[in-house]
C-alpha positions as CSV (number, residue, x, y, z in Angstrom):
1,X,19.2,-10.5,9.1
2,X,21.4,-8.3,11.0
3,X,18.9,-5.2,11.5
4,X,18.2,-2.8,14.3
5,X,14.9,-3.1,15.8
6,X,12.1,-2.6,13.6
7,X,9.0,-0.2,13.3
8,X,6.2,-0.3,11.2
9,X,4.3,2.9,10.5
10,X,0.9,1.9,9.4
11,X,-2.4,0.8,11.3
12,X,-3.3,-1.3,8.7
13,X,-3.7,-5.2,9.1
14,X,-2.7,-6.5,5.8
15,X,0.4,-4.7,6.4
16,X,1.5,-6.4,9.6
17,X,0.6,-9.6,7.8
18,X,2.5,-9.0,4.8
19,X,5.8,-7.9,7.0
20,X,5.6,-11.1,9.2
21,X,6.2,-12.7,6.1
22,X,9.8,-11.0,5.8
23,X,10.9,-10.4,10.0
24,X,9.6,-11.8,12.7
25,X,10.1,-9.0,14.9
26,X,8.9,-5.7,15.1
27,X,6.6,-2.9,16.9
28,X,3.9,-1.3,14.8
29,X,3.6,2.0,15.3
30,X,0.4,4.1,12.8
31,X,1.8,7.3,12.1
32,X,-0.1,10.0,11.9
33,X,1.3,12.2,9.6
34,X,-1.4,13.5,6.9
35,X,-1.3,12.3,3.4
36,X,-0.8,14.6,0.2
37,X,-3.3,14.1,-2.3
38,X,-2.1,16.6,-4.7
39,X,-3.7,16.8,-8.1
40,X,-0.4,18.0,-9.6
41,X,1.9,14.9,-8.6
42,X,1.9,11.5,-10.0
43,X,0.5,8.8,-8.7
44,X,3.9,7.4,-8.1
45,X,5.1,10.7,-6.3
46,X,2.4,10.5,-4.0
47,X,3.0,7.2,-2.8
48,X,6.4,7.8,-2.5
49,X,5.1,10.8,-0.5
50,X,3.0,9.7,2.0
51,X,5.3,6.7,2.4
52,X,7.8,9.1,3.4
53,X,5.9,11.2,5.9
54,X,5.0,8.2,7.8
55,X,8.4,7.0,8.0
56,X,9.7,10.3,9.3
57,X,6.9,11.3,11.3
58,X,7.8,8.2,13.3
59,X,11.3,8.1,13.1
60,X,11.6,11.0,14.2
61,X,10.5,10.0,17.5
62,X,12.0,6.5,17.7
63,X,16.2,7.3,15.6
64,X,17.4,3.9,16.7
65,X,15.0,2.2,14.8
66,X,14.5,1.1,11.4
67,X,11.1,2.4,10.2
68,X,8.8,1.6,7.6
69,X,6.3,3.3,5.7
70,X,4.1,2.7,3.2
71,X,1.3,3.6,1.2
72,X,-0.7,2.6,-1.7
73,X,-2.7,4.4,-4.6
74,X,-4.8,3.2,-6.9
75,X,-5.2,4.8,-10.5
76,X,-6.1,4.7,-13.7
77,X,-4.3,6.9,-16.3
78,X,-4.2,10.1,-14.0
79,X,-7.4,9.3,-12.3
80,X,-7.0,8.4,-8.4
81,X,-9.1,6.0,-6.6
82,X,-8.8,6.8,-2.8
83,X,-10.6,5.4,0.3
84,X,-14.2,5.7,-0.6
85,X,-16.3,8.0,1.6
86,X,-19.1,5.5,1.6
87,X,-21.2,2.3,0.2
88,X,-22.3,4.8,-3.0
89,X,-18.5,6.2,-3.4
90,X,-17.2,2.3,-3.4
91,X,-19.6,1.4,-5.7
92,X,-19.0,3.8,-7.9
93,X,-15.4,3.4,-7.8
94,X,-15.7,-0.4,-8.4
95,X,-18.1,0.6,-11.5
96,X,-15.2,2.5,-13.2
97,X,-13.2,0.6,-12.6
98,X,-14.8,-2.1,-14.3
99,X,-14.0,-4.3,-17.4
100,X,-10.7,-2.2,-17.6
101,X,-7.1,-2.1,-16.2
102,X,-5.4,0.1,-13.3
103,X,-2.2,0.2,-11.5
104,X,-1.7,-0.2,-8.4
105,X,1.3,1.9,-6.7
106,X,2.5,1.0,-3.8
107,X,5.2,3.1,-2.3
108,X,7.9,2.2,0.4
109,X,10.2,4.3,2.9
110,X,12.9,2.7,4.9
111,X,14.4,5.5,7.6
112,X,17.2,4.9,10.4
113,X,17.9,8.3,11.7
114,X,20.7,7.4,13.8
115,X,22.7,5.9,10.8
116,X,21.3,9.1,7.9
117,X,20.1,5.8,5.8
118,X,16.8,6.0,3.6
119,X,15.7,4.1,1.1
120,X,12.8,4.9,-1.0
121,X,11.3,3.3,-3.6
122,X,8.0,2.4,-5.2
123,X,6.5,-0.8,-7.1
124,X,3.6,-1.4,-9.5
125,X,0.9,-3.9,-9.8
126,X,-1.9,-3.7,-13.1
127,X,-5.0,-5.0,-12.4
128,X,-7.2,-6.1,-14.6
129,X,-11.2,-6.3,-13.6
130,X,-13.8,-8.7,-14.8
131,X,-16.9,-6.4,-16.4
132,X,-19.0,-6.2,-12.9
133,X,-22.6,-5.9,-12.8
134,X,-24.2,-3.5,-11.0
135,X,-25.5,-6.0,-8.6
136,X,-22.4,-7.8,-8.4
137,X,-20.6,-4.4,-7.0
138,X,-23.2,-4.4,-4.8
139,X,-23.1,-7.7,-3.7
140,X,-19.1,-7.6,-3.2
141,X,-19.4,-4.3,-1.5
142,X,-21.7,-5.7,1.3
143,X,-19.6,-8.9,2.1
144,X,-16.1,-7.5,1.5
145,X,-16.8,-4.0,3.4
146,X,-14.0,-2.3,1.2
147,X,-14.3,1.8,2.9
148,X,-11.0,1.2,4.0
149,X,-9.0,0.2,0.7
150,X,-7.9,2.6,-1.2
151,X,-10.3,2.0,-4.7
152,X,-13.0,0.3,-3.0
153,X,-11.5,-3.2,-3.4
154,X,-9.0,-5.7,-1.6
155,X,-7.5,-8.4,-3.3
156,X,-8.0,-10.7,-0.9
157,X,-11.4,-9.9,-0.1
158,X,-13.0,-12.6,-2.7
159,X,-10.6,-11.1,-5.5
160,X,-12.3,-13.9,-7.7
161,X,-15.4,-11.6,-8.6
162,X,-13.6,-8.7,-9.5
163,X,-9.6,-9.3,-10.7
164,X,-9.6,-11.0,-14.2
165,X,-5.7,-10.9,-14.1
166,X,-2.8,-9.1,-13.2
167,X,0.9,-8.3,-13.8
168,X,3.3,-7.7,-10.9
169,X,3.2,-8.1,-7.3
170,X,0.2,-9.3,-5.5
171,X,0.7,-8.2,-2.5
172,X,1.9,-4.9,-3.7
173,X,-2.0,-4.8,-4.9
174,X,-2.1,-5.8,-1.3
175,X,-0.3,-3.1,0.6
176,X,3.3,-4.1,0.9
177,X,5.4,-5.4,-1.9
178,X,7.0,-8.2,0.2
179,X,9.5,-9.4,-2.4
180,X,10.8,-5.7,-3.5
181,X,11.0,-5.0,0.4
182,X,12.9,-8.5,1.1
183,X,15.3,-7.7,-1.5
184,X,16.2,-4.2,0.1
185,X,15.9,-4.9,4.0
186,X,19.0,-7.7,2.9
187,X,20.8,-4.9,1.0
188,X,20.2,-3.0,4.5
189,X,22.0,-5.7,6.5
190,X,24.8,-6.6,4.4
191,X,25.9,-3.2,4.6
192,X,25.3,-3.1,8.8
């Protein structure tokens, strides 16, 4: 793809992995900017959001390159399930969570200053869980370590235990929907 060089604007792993799956190259560069978690915006509005003020924030600093941000949040009607604050917040999480379905939202901003392009856009995941066990959380929460994830849970992270199904994207559920984001960074180049 004929793109300018590319930055990524996240520190998190899943990410990087999920991008080397659509370019080869590219820096990553976390940004910084602090997330809204705004009671009065959708779930949708706030990872389109924070997707955007990570782009910027770094884009700002780096206009010849394409950045990309991203962000996920994980809800249930208009409840939000963020990073848990601890072992008791994750298993708590994981406990409502349970037996039921939730989307996952994962929101995406594409910036190249230089050029005035953006592209923003968003994509959904519902995930169904298996009715958990109390022990079972706890069990899952021990091995799988899941304070970083936003609901207390990575699909990758021995999904079997807790995901009964689900509709969409997985690695949207993941962090990065790769074949939404494929779709639009070939859009991008076409039009270079």
């Amino acid at each position: 793809m004929n793109l300018p060089p590319i930055i990524l604007a996240s520190a998190s792993p899943r990410r990087v992995e999920l991008l080397r799956q659509v370019v080869f190259h590219f820096k990553v560069l976390p940004s910084a900017a602090p997330e809204c978690e705004h009671e009065q915006f959708t779930a949708w509005e706030v990872a389109q959001l924070n997707a955007h003020r990570k782009a910027r924030a770094i884009a700002k600093k780096h206009p010849d390159h394409l950045v990309i941000g991203a962000d996920t949040v994980v809800c249930r009607g208009t409840k939000f399930y963020n990073k848990p604050a601890d072992v008791a917040d994750a298993c708590r999480m994981l406990h409502e969570l349970s037996g039921a379905a939730h989307d996952v939202i994962t929101g995406v901003c594409l910036i190249h200053l230089r050029s005035h392009r953006e592209t923003l856009f968003s994509d959904v995941t519902e995930v169904r869980f298996n009715r958990l066990a109390k022990a079972a959380i706890q069990h899952y929460v021990e091995r799988a370590r899941p304070l970083d994830k936003a609901g207390a849970y990575g699909i990758q992270d021995q999904a079997g235990l807790l995901v009964e199904d689900i509709a969409g994207s997985y690695t949207n559920v993941m962090g990065l929907p790769v074949e939404r984001l494929r779709s639009v960074l070939q859009s991008w180049a076409a039009e270079a």
